[in-house]
FINU-630294 format. One record per residue (C-alpha): residue in three letters; x negated, y negated, z negated. Coordinates in Angstrom, 2 decimals. Layout:
residuo->Ala | u->X | v->Y | w->Z
...
END
This chain:
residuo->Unk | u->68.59 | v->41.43 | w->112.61
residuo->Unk | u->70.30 | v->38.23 | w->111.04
residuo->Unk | u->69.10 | v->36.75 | w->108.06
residuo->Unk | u->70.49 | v->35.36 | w->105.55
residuo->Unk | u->68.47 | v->33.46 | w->102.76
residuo->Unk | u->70.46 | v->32.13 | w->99.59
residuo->Unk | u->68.19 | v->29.44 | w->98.29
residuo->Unk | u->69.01 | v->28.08 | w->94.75
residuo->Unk | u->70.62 | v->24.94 | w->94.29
residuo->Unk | u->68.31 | v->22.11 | w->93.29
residuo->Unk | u->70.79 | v->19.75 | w->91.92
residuo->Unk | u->71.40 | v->19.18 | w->88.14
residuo->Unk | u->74.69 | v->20.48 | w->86.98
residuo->Unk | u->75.01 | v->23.12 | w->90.28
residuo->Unk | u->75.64 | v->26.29 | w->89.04
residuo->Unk | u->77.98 | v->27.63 | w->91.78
residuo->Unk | u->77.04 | v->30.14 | w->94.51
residuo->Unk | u->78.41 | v->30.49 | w->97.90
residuo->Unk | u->78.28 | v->34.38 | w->98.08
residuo->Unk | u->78.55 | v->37.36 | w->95.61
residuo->Unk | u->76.57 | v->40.75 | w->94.58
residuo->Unk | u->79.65 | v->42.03 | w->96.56
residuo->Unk | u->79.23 | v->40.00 | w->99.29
residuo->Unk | u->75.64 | v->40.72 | w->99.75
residuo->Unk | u->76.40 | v->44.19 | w->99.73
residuo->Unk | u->79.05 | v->43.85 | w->102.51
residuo->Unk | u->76.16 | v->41.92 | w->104.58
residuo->Unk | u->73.57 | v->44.52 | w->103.94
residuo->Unk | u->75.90 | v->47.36 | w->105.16
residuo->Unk | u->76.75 | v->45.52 | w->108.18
residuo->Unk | u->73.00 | v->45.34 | w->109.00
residuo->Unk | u->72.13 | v->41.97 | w->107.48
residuo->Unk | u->68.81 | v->41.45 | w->105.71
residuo->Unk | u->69.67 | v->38.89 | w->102.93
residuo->Unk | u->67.31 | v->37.20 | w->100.77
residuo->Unk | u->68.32 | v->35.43 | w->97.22
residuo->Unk | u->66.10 | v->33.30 | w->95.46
residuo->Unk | u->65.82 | v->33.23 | w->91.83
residuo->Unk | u->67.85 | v->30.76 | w->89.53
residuo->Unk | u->68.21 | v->30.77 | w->85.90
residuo->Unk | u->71.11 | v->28.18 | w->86.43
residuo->Unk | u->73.32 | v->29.82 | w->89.24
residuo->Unk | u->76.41 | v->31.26 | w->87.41
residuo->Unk | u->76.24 | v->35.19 | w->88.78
residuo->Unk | u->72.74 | v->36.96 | w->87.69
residuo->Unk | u->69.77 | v->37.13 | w->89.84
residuo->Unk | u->69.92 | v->41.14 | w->88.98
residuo->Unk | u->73.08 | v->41.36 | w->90.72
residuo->Unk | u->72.06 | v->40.36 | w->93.65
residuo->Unk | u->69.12 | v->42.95 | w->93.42
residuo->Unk | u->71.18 | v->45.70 | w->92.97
residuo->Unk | u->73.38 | v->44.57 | w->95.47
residuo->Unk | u->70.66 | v->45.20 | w->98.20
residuo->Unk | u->68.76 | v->41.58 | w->98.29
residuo->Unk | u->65.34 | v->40.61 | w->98.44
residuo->Unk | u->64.63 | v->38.56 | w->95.55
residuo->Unk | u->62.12 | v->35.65 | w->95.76
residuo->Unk | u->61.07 | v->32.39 | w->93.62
residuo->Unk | u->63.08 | v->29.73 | w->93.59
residuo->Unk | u->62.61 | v->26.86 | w->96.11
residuo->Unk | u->60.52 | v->29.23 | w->98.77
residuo->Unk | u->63.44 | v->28.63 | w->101.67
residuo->Unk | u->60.48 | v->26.10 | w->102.96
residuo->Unk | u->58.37 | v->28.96 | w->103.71
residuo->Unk | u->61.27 | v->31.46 | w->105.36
residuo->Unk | u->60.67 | v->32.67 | w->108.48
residuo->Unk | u->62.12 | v->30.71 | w->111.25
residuo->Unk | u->64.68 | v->33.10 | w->112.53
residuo->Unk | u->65.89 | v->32.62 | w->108.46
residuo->Unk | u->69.50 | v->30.93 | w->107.99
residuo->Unk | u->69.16 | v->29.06 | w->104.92
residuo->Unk | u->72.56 | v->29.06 | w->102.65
residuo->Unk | u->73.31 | v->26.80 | w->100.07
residuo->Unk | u->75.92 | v->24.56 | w->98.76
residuo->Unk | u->74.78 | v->21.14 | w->97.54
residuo->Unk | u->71.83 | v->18.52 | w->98.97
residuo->Unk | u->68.28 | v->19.33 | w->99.66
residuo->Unk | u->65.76 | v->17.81 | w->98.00
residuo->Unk | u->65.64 | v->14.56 | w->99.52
residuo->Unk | u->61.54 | v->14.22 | w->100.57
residuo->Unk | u->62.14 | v->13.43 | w->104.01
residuo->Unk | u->60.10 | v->16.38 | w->105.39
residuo->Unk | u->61.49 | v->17.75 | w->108.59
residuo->Unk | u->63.84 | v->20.26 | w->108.84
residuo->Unk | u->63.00 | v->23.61 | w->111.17
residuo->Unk | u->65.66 | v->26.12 | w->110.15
residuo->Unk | u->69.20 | v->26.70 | w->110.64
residuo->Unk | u->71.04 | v->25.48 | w->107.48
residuo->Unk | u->74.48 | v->26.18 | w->106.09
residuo->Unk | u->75.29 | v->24.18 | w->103.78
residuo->Unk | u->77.50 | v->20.68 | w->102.87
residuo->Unk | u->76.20 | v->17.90 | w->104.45
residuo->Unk | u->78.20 | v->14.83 | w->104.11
residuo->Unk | u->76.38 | v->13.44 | w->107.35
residuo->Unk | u->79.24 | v->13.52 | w->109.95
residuo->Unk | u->81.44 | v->10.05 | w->108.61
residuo->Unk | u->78.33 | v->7.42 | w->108.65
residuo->Unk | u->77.28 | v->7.56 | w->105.24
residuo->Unk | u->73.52 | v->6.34 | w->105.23
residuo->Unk | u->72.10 | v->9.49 | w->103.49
residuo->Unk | u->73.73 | v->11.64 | w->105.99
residuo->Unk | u->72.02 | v->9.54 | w->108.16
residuo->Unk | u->68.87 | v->10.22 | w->106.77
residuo->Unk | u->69.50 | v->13.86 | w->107.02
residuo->Unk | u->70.24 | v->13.85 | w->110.61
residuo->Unk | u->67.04 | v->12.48 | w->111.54
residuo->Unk | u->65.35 | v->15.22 | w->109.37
residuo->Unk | u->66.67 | v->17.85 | w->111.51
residuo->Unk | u->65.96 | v->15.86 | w->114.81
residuo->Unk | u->62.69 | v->15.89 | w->113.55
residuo->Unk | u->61.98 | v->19.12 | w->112.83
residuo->Unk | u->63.94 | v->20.81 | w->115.81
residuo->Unk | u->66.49 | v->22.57 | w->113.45
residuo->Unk | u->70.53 | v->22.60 | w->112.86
residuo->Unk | u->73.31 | v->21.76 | w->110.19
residuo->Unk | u->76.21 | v->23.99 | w->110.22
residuo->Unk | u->78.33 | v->22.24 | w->107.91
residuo->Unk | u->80.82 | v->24.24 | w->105.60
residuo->Unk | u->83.45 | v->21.24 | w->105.64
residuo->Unk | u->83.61 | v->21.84 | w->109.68
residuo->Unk | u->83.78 | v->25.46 | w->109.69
residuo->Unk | u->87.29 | v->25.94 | w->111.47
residuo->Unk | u->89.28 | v->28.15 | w->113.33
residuo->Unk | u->90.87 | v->27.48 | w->116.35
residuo->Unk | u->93.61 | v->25.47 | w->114.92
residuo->Unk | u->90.99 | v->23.15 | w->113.09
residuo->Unk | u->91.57 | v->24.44 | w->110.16
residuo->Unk | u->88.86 | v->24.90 | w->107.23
residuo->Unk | u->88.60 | v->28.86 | w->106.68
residuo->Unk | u->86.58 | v->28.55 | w->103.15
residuo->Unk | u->87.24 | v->25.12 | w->100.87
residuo->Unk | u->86.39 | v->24.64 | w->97.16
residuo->Unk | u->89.41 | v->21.81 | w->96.96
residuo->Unk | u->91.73 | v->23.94 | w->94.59
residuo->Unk | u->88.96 | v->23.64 | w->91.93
residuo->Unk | u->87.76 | v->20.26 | w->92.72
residuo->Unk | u->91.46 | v->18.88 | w->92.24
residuo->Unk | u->91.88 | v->21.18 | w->88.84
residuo->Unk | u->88.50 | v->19.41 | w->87.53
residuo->Unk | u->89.00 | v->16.43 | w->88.52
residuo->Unk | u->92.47 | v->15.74 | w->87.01
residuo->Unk | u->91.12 | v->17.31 | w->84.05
residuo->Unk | u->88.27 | v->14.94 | w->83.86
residuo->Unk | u->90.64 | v->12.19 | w->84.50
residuo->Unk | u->92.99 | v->12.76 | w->81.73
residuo->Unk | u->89.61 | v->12.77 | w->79.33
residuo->Unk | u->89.07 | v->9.27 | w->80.70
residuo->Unk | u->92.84 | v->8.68 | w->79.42
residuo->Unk | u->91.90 | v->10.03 | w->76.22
residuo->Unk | u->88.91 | v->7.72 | w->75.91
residuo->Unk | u->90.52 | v->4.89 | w->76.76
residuo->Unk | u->92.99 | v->5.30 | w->74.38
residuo->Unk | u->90.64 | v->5.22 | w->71.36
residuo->Unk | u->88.64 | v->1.88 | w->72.97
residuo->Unk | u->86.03 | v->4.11 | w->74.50
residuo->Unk | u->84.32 | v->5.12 | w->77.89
residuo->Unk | u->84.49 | v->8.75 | w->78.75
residuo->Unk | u->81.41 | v->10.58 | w->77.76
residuo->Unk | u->79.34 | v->13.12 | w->79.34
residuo->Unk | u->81.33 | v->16.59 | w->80.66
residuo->Unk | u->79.64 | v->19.70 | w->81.18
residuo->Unk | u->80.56 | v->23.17 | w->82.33
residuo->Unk | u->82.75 | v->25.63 | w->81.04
residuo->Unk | u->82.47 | v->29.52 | w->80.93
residuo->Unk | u->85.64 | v->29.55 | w->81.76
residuo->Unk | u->89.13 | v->27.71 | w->82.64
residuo->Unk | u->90.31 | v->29.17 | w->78.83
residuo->Unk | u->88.12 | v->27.02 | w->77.64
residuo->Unk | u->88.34 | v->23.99 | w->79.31
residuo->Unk | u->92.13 | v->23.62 | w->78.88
residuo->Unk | u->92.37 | v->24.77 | w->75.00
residuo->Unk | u->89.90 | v->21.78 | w->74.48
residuo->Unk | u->91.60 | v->19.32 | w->76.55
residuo->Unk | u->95.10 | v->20.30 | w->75.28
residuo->Unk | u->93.31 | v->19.42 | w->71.94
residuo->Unk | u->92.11 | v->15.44 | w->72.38
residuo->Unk | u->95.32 | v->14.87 | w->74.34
residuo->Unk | u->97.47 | v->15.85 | w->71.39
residuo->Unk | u->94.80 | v->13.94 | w->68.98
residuo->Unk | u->95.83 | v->10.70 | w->70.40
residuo->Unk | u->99.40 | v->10.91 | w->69.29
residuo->Unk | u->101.23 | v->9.28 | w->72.33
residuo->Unk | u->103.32 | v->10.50 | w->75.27
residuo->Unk | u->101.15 | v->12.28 | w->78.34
residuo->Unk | u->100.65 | v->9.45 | w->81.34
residuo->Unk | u->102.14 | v->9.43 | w->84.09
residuo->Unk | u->100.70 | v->10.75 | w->87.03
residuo->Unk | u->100.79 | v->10.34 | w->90.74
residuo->Unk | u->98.93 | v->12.67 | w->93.01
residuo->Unk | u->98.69 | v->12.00 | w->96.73
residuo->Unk | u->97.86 | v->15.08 | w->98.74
residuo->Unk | u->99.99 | v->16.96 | w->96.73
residuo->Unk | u->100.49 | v->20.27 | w->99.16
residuo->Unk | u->97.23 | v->20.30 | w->99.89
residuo->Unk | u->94.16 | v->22.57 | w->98.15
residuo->Unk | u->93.10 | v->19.70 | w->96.06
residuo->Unk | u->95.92 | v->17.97 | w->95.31
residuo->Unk | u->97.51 | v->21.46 | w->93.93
residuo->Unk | u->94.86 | v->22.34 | w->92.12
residuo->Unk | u->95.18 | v->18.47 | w->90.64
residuo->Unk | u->99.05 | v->19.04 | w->90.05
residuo->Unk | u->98.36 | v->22.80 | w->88.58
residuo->Unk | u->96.33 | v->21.22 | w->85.34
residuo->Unk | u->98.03 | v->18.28 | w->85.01
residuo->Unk | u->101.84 | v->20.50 | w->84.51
residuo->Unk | u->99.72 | v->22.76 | w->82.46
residuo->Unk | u->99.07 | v->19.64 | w->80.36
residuo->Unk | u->102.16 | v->18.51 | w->79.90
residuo->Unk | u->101.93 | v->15.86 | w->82.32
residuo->Unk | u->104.77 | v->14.35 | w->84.27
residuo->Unk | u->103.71 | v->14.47 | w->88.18
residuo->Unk | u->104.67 | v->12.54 | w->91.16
residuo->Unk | u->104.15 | v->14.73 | w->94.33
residuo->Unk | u->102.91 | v->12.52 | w->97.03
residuo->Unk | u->101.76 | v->14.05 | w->100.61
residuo->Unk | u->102.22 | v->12.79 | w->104.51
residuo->Unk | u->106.01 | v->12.21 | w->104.73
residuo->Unk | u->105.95 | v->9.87 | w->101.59
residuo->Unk | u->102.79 | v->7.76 | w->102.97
residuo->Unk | u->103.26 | v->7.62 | w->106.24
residuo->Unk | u->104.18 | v->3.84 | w->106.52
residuo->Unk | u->100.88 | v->3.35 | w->106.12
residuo->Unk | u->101.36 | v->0.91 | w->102.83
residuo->Unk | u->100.81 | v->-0.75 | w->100.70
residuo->Unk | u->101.89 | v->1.53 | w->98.00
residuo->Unk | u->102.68 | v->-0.68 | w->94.80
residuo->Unk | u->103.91 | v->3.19 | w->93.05
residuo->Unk | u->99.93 | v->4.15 | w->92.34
residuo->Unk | u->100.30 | v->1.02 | w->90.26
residuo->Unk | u->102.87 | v->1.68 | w->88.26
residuo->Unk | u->101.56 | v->5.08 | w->87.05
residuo->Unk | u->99.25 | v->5.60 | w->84.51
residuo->Unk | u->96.85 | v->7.78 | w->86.29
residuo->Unk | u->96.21 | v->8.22 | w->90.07
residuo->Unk | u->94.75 | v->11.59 | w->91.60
residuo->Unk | u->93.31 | v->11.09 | w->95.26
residuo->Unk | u->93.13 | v->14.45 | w->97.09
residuo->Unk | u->93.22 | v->12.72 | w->100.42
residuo->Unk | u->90.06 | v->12.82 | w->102.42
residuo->Unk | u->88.44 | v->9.77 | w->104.04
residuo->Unk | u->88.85 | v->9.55 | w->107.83
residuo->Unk | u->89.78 | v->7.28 | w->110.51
residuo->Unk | u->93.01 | v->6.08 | w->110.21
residuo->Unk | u->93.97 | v->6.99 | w->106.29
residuo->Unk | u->96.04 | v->4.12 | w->104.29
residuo->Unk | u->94.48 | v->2.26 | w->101.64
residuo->Unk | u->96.21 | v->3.41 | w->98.64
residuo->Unk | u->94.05 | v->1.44 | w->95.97
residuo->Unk | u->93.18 | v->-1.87 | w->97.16
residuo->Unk | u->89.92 | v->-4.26 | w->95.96
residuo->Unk | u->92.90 | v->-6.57 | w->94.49
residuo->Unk | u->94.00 | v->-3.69 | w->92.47
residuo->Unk | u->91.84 | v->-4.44 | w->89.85
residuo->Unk | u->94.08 | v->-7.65 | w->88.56
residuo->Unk | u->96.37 | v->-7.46 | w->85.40
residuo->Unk | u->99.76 | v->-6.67 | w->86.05
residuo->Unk | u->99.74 | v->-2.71 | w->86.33
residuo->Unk | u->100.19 | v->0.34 | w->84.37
residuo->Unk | u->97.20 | v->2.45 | w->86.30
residuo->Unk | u->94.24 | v->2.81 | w->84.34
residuo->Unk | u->92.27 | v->5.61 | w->85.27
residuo->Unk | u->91.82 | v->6.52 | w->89.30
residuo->Unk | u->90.57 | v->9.92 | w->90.13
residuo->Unk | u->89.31 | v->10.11 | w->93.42
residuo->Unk | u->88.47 | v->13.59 | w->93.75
residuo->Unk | u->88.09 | v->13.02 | w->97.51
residuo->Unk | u->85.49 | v->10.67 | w->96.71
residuo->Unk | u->83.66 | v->9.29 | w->99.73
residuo->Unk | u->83.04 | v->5.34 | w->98.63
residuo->Unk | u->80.62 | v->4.57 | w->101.38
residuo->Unk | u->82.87 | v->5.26 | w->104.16
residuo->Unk | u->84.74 | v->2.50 | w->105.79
residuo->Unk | u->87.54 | v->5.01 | w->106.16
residuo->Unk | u->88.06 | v->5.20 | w->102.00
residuo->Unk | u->91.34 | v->5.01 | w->100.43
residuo->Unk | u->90.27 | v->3.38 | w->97.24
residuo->Unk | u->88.25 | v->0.57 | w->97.74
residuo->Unk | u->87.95 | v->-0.71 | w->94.12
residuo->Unk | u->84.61 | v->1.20 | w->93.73
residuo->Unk | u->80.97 | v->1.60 | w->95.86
residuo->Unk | u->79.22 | v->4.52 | w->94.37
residuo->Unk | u->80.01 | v->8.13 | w->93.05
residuo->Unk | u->80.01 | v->8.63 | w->89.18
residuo->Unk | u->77.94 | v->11.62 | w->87.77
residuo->Unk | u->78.42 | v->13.96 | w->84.92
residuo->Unk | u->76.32 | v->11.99 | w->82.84
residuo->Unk | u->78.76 | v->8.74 | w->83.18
residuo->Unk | u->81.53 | v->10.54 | w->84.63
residuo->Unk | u->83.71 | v->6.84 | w->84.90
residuo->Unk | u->83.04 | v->3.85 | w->86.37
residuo->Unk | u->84.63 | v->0.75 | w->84.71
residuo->Unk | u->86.25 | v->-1.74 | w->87.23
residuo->Unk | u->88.11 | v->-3.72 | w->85.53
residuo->Unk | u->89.11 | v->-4.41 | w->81.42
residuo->Unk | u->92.37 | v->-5.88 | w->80.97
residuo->Unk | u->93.60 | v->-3.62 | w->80.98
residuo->Unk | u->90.78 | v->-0.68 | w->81.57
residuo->Unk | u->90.80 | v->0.70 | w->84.83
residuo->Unk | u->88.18 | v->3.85 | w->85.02
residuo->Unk | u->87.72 | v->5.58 | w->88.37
residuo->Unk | u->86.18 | v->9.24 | w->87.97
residuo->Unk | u->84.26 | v->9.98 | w->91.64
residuo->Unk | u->82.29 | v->13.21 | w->91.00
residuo->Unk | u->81.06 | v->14.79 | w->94.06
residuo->Unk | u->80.46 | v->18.09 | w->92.74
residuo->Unk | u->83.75 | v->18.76 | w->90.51
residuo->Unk | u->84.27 | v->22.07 | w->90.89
residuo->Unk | u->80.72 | v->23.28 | w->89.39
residuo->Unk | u->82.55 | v->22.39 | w->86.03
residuo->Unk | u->84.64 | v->25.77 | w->86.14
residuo->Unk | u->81.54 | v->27.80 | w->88.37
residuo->Unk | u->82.62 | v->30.90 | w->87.72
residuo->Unk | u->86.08 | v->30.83 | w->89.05
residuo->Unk | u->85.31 | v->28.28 | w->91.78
residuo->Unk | u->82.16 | v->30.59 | w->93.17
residuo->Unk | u->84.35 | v->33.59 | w->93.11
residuo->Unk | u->87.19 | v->32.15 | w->94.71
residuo->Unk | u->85.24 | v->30.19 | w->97.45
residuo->Unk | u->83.08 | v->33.30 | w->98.16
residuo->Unk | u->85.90 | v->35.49 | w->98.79
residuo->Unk | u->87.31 | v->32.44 | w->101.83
residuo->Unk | u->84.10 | v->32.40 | w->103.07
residuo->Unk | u->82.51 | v->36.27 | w->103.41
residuo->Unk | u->84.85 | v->36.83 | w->106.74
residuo->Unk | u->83.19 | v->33.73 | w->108.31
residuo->Unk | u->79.60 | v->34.72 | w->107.00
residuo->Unk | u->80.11 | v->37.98 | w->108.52
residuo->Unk | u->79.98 | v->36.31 | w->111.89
residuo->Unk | u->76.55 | v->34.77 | w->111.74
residuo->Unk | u->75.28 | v->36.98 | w->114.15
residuo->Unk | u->77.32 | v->35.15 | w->116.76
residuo->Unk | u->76.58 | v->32.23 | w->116.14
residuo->Unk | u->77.37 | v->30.83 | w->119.69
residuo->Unk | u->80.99 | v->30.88 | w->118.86
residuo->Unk | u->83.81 | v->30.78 | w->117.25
residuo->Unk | u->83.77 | v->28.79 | w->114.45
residuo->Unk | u->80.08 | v->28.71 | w->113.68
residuo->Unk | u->79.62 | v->27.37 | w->117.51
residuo->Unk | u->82.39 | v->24.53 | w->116.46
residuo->Unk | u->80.05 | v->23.70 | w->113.90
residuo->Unk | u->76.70 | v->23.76 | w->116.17
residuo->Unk | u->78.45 | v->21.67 | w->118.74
residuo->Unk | u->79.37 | v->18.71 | w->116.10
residuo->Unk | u->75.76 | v->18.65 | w->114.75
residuo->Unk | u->74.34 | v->18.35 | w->118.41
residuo->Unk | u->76.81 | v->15.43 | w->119.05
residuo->Unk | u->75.86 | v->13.82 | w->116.04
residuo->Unk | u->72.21 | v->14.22 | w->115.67
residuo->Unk | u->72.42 | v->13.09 | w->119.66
residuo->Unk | u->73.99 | v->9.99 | w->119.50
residuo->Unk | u->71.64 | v->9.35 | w->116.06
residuo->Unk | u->68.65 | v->9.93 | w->118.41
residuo->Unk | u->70.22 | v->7.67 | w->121.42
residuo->Unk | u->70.51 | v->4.75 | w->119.71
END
């Protein structure tokens, strides 16, 4: 029997889930056994889960499943540097060199078990088949166009939190644009007909703002791109990767531009393959900006975990992409969960081998 154990997530301001009540259910009548741990913070009610046919046990206990267990969740494990035995689904931002991804290779090495990342889970095309970009790009342009706001009363952007739902989060934002009496900035979003870059484009329109579609065909001479310059606000939906343009480079920070707030919503700052190099480290909800330059301002907003702002709608949404590929877990051999396996292996090897 394969099963499936939703631990809760230990980071501060994760409230998402990667499965449903509903989903559960569809597991258990396929034959799963599915275990849930208890969180006061995840957005959909422990209770639901119960009724939905899981086990329910105390949060953080995934350290004593059973080994046969495949541990679920979205966001970074505590990082104690005990091995890691168990097969474990999650996002693990180790594949692209970035030293904690390191770190969490040689966890897994250590302890004999396996990373099946949900940014590599594929089909045959190479495709992703479950992605929370639509709601990372809606945030994030949201949470840029509060850094806007901030700006233009002399300020820094203050702490965000989450919102019950979308409703919410645009009747407020609406608001503080509209309290600074000026014209909406111009935007520029690069990876326009992507997930995140729509999702980006979708809030910004619904704000009023005027948007430049960027995708392949418009940066495919590989740069440089004075245009992010000229616009007020830049939205980065492109991920990093081996061969990707700079689009903000370190001289960007000099006077002599209209951009003032970068939204890299794509943020990965300690890979050599980033498009924004004016920045080293992710920004948190806490200090959701990171001030690179003052005359004139220019705020970047790097949050890694963006779509945890509108939890509700993004766990829904992602959940329903993903229950077709959970569903397969009991082949794990193949098909897109063996496309996963075999990336781990390669990287954890050549970690190992060196």
């Amino acid at each position: 029997m394969t099963h499936l154990w939703v631990r809760a997530e230990s980071r501060p301001n994760e409230d998402r889930v990667g499965i449903t009540p509903d989903g559960v259910g569809a597991l258990v009548a396929q034959g799963f056994a599915v275990t849930v741990e208890d969180s006061p913070r995840r957005v959909l009610p422990t209770d639901a889960y119960a009724r939905a046919g899981a086990t329910v046990v105390p949060e953080g206990s995934w350290t004593t499943a059973p080994d046969d267990a495949i541990v679920f969740g979205l966001k970074e494990l505590p990082d104690d540097g005990t091995p890691l035995r168990h097969r474990h689904v999650m996002f693990g931002h180790a594949f692209k060199g970035q030293p904690a991804g390191q770190a969490l290779l040689r966890r897994f090495a250590e302890g004999a078990g396996q990373l099946y990342d949900l940014e590599y889970l594929t089909d045959d095309n190479g495709r992703r088949l479950a992605a929370f970009g639509y709601w990372a790009g809606y945030a994030g342009a949201a949470v840029s166009l509060k850094a806007w706001v901030a700006q233009q009363r002399g300020e820094l952007c203050g702490p965000i939190h989450a919102y019950p739902d979308k409703a919410l989060l645009l009747e407020e934002l609406r608001a503080q644009l509209d309290a600074t009496g000026r014209p909406r900035p111009r935007a520029l979003v690069i990876g326009a007909k992507g997930r995140v870059g729509s999702g980006a484009a979708d809030l910004l329109v619904g704000m009023g703002v005027p948007v430049t579609r960027w995708d392949m065909a418009e940066t495919a001479g590989g740069g440089p791109f004075p245009e992010v310059l000229a616009h007020d606000l830049f939205i980065n939906a492109i991920l990093a990767q081996p061969g990707a343009p700079v689009f903000v480079p370190a001289s960007a920070t000099a006077p002599g531009r209209a951009l003032t707030v970068i939204g890299d919503v794509a943020c990965d700052p300690s890979s050599d393959f980033s498009p924004v190099k004016v920045y080293d480290r992710t920004t948190t909800w806490d200090q959701p900006v990171l001030r690179v330059a003052d005359h004139p301002p220019l705020d970047v907003m790097a949050i890694d975990n963006l779509p945890s702002m509108l939890p509700r709608e993004s766990s829904e949404d992602y959940a329903a992409q993903l229950l077709p590929v959970l569903a397969r877990l009991d082949r794990m051999d193949d098909g897109p969960w063996g496309r996963a396996g075999a990336l781990f292996r390669d990287h954890r090897d050549r970690l190992t081998q060196t």
